[in-house]
N, C-alpha and C positions, 0 to 999 in steps of 0.2 A: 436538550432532549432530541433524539432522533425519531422521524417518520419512515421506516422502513419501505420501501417501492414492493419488495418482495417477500408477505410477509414467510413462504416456505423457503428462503432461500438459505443454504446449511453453508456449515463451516471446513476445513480441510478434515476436522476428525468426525463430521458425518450431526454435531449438534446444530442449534441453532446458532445463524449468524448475527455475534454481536456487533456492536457497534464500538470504529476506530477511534473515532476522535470526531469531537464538534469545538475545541479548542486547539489547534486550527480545523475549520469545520472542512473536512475530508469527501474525496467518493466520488467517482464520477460523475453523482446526480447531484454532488455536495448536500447530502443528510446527514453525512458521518458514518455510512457505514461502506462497507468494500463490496458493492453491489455490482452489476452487469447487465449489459444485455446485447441484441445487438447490433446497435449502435455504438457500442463501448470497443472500437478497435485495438484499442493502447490495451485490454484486461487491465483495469485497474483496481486488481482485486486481491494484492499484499499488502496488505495490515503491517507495516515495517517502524521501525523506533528509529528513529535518525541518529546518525552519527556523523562525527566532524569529517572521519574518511569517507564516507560515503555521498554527503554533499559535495566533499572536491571531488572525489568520483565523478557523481552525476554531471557536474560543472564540466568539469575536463574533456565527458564526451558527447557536449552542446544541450544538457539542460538543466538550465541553474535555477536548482529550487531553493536558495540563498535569498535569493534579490527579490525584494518586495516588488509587487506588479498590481498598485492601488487601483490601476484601470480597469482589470477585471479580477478585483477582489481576492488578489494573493497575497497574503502577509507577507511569506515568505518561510523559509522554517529554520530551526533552529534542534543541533543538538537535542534530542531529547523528546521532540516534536513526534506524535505518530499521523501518519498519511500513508493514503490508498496507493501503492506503487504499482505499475505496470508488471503484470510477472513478468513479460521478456525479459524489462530493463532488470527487474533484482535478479532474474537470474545471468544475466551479460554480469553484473556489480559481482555476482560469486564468482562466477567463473576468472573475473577480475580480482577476485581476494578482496573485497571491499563491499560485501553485501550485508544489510541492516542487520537486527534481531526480527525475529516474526511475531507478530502476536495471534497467536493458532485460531485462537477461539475466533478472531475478527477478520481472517484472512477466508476469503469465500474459495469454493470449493471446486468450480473452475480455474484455478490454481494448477489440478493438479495434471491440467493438460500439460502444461511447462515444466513443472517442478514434482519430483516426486514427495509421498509423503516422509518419507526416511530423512532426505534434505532438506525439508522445512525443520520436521522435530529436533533436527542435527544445531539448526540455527534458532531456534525458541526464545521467545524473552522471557 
C-alpha cells in the first residue's frame, strides 16, 4: 500500500496520480508513487516498465540500475520491474532509441516540463 506525500498531486493526463510500484518499492520519497518536490533534483517522476535495452542503456551511461545495492536498499531491477525515472534521463534513453513504456496514469505531471504530452502517449504501456 502506498502513503501518498501529495495527496492533490495529478497525473501527465491531468487525473489523480497513481501509484508505480511498491514491488520494487519506487519514488523519490520511496512510497511507490512518482511524486516531487523540491528537493527531488533528478524529477523522478516517469512511471517507466523496464526493459533489457534500457537497463544496458542506463548502465552504459554510468547508472546501473541492474546491480543490487543492499546498503541502501536497492534490489536492483529487472526486465519488467516499474520505477520512478528521472524525466531528463528517459528522455536522454528516447533520444537514444532506448527509452522504457510509460505508465501515463503513474507518471506525475511535472513530467511535462521535459517531455511533451504527445511523446509520453506515443510511448504508453
Amino acid at each position: 500500500m502506498t502513503t501518498r506525500r501529495d495527496p492533490a498531486a495529478r497525473n501527465v493526463l491531468g487525473g489523480e496520480l497513481k501509484a508505480c510500484s511498491t514491488q520494487p518499492l519506487t519514488g523519490f520519497f520511496r512510497n511507490g508513487c512518482c511524486e516531487t518536490d523540491h528537493n527531488d533534483f533528478g524529477l523522478h517522476t516517469v512511471c517507466a516498465v523496464m526493459t533489457a535495452e534500457f537497463l544496458a542503456y542506463s548502465r552504459s551511461v554510468g547508472n546501473d540500475l541492474s546491480t543490487p545495492m543492499p546498503e541502501v536498499m536497492f534490489p536492483g531491477l529487472k526486465p519488467g520491474d516499474r520505477w520512478c525515472l528521472c524525466a531528463p534521463r528517459w528522455k536522454e534513453a528516447l533520444d537514444a532509441g532506448a527509452a522504457p513504456k510509460v505508465v501515463l496514469e503513474a507518471t506525475h505531471e511535472e513530467t511535462l516540463a521535459i517531455v511533451p504530452l504527445g511523446v509520453l502517449k506515443d510511448h504508453a504501456a
